[in-house]
N, C-alpha and C positions, 0 to 999 in steps of 0.2 A: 621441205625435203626431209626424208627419214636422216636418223643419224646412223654412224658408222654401225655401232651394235644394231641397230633395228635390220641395218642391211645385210647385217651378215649373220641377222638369226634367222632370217627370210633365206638367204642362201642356204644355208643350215639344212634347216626345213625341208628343202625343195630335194636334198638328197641326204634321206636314210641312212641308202646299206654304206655311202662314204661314213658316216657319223657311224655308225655301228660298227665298221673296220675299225677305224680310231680307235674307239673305246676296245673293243677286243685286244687290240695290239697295245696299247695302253696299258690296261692293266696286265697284260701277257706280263711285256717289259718290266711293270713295276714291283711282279712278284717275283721273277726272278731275281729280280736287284734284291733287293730283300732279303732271299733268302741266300744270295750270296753272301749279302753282307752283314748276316745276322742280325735282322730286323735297325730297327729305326733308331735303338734306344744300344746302350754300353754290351758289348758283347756277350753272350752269355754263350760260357761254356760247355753246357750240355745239348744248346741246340745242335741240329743236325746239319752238316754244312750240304750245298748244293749236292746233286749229282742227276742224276736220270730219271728217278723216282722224280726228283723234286720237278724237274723240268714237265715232266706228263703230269704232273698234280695243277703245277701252275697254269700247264696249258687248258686243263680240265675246269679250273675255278675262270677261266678268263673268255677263251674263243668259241662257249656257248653262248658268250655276248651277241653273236651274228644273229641268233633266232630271237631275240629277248623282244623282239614284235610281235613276232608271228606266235612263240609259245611261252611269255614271259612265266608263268610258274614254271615250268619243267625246268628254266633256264636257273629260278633258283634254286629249287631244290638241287640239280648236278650242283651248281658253284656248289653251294653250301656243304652239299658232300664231297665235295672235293678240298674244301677249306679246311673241316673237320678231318678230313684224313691226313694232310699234311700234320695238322697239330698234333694228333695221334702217332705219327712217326718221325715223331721229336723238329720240325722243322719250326721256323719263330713263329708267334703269333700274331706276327702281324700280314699274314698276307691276305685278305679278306678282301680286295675294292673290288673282285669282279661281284661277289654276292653283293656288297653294296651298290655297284652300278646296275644290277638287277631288281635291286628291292626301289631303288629310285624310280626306275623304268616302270615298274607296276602302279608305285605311288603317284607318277606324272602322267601316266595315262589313262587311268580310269575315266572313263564317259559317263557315268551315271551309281545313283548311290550304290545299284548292288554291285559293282565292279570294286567299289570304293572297298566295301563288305567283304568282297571276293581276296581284295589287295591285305584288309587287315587282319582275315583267316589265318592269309596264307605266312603272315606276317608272325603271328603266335604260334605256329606251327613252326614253323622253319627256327624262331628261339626256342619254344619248349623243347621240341626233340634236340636242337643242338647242345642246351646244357645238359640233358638227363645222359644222352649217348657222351657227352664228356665228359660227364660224372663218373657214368658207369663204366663206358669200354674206353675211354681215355683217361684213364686217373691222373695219369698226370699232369694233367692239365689247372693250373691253382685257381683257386674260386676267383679273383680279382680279372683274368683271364677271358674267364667264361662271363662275367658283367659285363668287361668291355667289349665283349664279343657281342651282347645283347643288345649292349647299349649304341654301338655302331652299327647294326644294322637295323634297329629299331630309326631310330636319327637319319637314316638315310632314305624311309621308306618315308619318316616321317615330313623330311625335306619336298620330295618329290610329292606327296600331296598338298601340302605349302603351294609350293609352287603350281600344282592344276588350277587349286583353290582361285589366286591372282592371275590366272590365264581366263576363267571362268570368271573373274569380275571384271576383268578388264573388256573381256568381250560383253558381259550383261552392258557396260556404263557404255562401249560404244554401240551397240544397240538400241539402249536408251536414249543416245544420242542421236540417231537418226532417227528413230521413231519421233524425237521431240522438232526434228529439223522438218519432218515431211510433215507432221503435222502442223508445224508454222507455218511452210509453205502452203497447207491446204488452206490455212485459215486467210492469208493472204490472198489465195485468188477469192475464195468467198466473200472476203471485205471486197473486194476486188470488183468482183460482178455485182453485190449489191451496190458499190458505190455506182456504179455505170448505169445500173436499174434505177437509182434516186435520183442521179444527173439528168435523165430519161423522161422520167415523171416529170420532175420541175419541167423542162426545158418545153416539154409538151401540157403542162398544165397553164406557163404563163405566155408563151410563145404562140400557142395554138388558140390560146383563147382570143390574142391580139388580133394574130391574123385574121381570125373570122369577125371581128370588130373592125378590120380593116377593109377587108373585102364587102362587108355589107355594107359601111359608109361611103366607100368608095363607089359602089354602083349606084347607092342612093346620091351622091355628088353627078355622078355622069348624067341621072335622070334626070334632077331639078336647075340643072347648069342653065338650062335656059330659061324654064316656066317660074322659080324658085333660088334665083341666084343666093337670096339671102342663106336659104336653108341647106342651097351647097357648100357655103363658106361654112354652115354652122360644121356640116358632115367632114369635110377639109378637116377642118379645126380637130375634129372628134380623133380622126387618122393619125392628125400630128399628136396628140398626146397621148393616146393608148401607145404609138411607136415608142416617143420618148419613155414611158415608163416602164415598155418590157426591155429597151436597150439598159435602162436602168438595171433592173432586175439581174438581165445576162451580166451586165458590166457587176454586179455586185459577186455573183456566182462564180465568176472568174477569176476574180480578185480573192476570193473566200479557196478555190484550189489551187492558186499558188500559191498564198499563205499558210500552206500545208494545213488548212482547216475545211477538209474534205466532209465533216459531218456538219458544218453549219450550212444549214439551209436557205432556201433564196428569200429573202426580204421580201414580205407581200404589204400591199398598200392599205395600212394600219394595222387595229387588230380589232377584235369584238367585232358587235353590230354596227358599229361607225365603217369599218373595213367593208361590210357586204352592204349595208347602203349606199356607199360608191359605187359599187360592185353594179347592183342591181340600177343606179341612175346611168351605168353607161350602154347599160341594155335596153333602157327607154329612149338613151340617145339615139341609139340603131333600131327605133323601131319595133322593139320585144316591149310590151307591158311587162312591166313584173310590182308583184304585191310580195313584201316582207311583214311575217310575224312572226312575232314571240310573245310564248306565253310563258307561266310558270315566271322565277325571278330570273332576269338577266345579270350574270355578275361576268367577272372579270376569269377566262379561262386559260389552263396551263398554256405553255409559248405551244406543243406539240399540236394539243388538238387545238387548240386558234389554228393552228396553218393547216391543221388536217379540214375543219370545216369550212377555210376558205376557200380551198383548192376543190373540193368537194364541190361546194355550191357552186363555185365557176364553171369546172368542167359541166354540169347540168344544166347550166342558164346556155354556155355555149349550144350545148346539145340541142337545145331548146329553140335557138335560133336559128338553128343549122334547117333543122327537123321537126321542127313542131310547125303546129298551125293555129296557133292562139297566142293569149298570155300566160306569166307562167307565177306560179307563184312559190314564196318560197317560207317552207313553215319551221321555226324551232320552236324546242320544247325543253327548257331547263329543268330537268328531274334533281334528286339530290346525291345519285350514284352514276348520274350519264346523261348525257345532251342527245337529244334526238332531232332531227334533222329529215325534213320532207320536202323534194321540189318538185313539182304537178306540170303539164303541160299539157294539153287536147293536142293531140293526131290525127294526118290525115289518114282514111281508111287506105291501105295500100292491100296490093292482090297479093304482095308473098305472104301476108302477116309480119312483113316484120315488122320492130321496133322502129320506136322515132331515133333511135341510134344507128340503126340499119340491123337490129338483133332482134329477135326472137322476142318472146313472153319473158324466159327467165334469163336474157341480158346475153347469152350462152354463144351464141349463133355469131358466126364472121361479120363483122360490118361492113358493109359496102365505100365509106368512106372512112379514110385515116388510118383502117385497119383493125380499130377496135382497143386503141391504145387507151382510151379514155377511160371506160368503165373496169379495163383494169386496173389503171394506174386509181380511182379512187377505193376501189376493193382493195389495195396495196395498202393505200392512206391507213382505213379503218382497220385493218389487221394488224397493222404495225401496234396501234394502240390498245390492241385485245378486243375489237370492236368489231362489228360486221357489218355490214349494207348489199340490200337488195334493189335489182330493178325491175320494172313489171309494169306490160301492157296489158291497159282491161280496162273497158268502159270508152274506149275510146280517147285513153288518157296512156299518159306515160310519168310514171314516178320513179323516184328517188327515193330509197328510203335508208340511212341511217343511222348507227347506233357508237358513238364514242364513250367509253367509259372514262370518268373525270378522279 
């Protein structure tokens, strides 16, 4: 909740010409006190005491104050010459607050440097000529006089720029402020959406690949239940344990976003070539051949690209199953700046041309099942990592082809 002052500089604010009566009548009042009571300081007897004259001088230095918006220099120059002529016809020297509520008002309100330029112009002008014109057609006036005369309205003009200066930082740092607020909030939902794009992938990399390990066991169990009981128990068997190990999976992924550890990723079934030898025996269990190579030296790879080559090779052996019409094979290549990565599959000839994922040549084209979640989510994989991977029907084959920098 704002405080008192905040409230009532807001009220303020909100009306002008009341503040600018004030101050007119203000200073009206203050110079005539003054010059009744022969200024601030011990009497002096040659000042001139009140009368008519002084009253229209004081009116003159004070109720220009009403324009000092609309035409703040004109508003000093009159005070000022109105200031200077009291002095000139012996009245005290102190009546001066409407020139300084004027030179304030210029100093507080300039919007921009050349205003500011415009403000301390008019600021040397309005002292030079007041000392020279008091030097010369005011003699009487004593030098100590015409200082403080200078130095009071310099101080006032000087105030009121002070004062922009701290309106103009206070508004830069609360603008700084919400520019730093919206830009957190931007950064928040982009964590935001990439977290739900990663939750996305996983969830469709180990989730989707069971399923389809489940469905193809499963109809192979329905098939052999009679001719082949053994080899349905074996397919049963196969169902129950690819479920258990993606409930594992979810169950870890769950447990990993409440733990507020929204960037650890889902636990895959090992890591290295031990991880996709599994991988690739549970493809033989349902049925897919698959052949693993590696050439080049096999060594131990960062935690990111292990999971990115896992999930890579799965979604393709899936694809493979889904949609191929042979074996499939799957090739690395341990280079010594990047792991390359290839997995092959024969196709049947289909009438649209598409792909064994239900895509096009170059991977591009909508698939007809899943939606085509797949070969995005492993182009996500390989990006992430600086990496890139292409797909490509030709020859009657469908490949995979990747590139992880290590």
């Amino acid at each position: 909740m704002p405080s008192a002052a905040a409230q009532l500089s807001a009220w303020l604010r909100a009306r002008p010409l009341l503040v600018d009566v004030a101050l007119a009548l203000l200073s009206f009042g203050v110079t005539v006190g003054l010059m009744a009571s022969d200024g601030l300081g011990a009497p002096d007897p040659d000042s001139r005491s009140l009368d008519a004259l002084g009253v229209l001088l004081a009116a003159l230095s004070s109720l220009p104050l009403l324009a000092r918006r609309r035409a703040p220099y004109a508003v000093v120059a009159v005070t000022a010459a109105a200031t200077l002529a009291a002095y000139g016809f012996g009245y005290t020297a102190d009546v001066q607050i409407g020139t300084m509520i004027a030179l304030y008002g210029i100093g507080v309100s300039a919007r921009d440097a050349t205003a500011v330029r415009h403000g301390q112009i008019a600021l040397a002008l309005v002292i030079v000529l007041g000392l020279v014109g008091g030097t010369i057609a005011l003699h009487g006036m004593a030098v100590p006089e015409l200082s403080a005369l200078a130095v009071f309205w310099g101080g006032a003009w000087l105030l009121g720029d002070r004062s922009r200066l701290r309106r103009v930082q206070i508004a830069e740092l609360r603008e700084r402020a919400q520019r730093a607020e919206r830009e957190a909030e931007r950064e928040r939902r982009l964590a935001a959406a990439e977290e739900r794009t990663r939750i996305a992938r996983e969830l469709h990399d180990s989730a989707g690949h069971a399923i389809n390990v489940i469905l193809v066991q499963a109809g192979a169990a329905r098939l052999l239940r009679e001719r082949d009981p053994e080899g349905a128990a074996a397919a049963l068997d196969t169902v129950e344990q690819v479920a258990r190990t993606t409930i594992g999976e979810i169950d870890r992924l769950v447990h990993a976003l409440r733990e507020g550890e929204g960037e650890a990723p889902l636990v895959v079934a090992g890591r290295g070539l031990d991880a996709l030898e599994r991988l690739a025996a549970h493809h033989r269990d349902g049925g897919l051949p698959v052949a693993l190579d590696a050439c080049g030296e096999p060594r131990a790879l960062p935690g990111e690209v292990d999971r990115a080559l896992y999930r890579i090779v799965q979604e393709a052996l899936t694809n493979a199953a889904r949609h191929g019409a042979g074996p499939a094979t799957v090739a690395l290549d341990y280079a010594p700046d990047a792991l390359r990565v290839t997995v092959e599959n024969p196709v049947a000839p289909e009438a649209d041309g598409g792909g064994a994922d239900g895509r096009g040549a170059d991977g591009s084209a909508p698939a007809r099942h899943g939606g085509g979640h797949g070969l995005v989510g492993m182009r996500e994989r390989a990006a992430l990592l600086g990496g890139e991977l292409d797909v490509e029907r030709a020859g009657g084959a469908f490949r995979v082809r990747a590139r992880l920098p290590l």
